[in-house]
C-alpha positions in Angstrom: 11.6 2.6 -20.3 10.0 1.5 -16.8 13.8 1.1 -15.4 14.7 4.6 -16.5 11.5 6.1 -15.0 13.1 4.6 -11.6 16.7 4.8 -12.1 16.6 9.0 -13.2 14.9 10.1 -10.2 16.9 7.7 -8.1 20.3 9.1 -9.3 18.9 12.9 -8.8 18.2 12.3 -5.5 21.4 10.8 -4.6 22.9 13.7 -6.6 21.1 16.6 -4.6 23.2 14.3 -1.3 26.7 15.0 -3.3 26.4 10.9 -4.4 28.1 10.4 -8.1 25.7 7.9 -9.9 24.6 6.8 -13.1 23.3 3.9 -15.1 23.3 2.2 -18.3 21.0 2.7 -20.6 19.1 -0.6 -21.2 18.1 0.1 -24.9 21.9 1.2 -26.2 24.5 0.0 -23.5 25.6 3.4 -23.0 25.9 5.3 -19.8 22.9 7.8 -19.3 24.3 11.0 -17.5 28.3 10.8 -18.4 29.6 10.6 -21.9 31.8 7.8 -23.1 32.4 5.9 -26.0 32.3 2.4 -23.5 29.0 0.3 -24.0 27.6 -2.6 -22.1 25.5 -5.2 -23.7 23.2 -7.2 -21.3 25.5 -10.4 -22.2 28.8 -8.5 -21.4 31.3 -11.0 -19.5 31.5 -8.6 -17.1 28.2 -9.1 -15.5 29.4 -12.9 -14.0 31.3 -10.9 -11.0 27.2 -9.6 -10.2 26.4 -13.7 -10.1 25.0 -13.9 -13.8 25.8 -16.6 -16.1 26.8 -15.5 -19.8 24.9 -18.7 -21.8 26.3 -19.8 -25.3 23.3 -20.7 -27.3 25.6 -21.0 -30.8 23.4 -18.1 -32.6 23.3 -15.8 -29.5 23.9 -15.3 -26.3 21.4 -15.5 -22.8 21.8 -14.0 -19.4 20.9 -16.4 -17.0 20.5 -15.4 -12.9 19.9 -18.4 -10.6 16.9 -17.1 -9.3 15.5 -15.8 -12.3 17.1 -17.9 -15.0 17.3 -16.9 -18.2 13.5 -14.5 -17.6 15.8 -11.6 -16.6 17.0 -7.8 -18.3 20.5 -6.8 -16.3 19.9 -3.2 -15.4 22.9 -1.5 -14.3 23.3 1.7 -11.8 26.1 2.5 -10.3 27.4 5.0 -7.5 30.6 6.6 -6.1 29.8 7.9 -2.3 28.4 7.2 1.0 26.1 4.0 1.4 23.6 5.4 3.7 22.4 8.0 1.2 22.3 5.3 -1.3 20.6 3.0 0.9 17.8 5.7 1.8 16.8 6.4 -1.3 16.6 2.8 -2.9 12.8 2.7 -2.3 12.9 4.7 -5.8 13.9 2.1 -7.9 11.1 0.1 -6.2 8.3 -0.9 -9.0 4.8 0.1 -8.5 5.9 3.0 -6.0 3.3 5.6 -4.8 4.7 8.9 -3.6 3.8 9.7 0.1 1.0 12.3 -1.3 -0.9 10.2 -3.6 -0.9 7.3 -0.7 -2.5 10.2 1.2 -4.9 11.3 -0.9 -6.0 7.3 -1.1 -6.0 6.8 2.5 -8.3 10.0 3.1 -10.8 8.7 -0.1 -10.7 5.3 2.0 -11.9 7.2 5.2 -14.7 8.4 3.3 -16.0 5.7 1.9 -15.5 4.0 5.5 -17.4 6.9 7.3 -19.7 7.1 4.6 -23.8 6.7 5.7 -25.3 3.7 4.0 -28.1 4.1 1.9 -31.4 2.7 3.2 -32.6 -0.8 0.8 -34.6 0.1 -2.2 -38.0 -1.6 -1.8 -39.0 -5.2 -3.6 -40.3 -4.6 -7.1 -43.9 -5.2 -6.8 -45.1 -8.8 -7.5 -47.3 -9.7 -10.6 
């Protein structure tokens, strides 16, 4: 879910710049925009030419990354088009992304609170 909250705005920005792109779905293996009988399972041989290793375990099979090992989900996007668009719009598939208005909003709510006037101590309870 998180990678196709990223990956759809991503591709309809590139889109909008006359980029072809799509990407797999993570849950089924099958591509998200086109139509096509193909799947791609997150152990598909196919991901060794991206530097994964497909692991063998006898009752299943493990993706393993060698940064990552095997802690890793293979999510695939991929593009037909110019570079540069692709490149300038890569800050969407970014995790934990604000949008320039909500980082904004926080900066002028931090100003505030920076400008705000103290308030004066509240005086010692009396003693008993």
């Amino acid at each position: 879910k998180d990678f196709i909250e990223r990956a759809q705005p991503f591709c309809d920005a590139v889109k909008a710049e006359g980029v072809w792109a799509d990407f797999v779905d993570p849950v089924n293996g099958t591509p998200f925009y086109s139509s096509s009988s193909t799947t791609l399972s997150e152990t598909d041989g196919s991901l060794s030419q991206f530097g994964f290793q497909i692991l063998e375990l006898g009752c299943c099979r493990a993706l393993k990354h060698k940064t990552f090992m095997t802690r890793v989900l293979a999510c695939v996007l991929c593009f037909r088009g110019d570079r540069s668009v692709v490149d300038k719009h890569l800050h969407l598939l970014e995790r934990n992304q604000e949008s320039a208005a909500e980082k904004q909003g926080d900066d002028a709510v931090d100003k505030q609170e920076d400008t705000a006037p103290v308030p004066p101590e509240a005086p010692a309870p009396p003693e008993s």
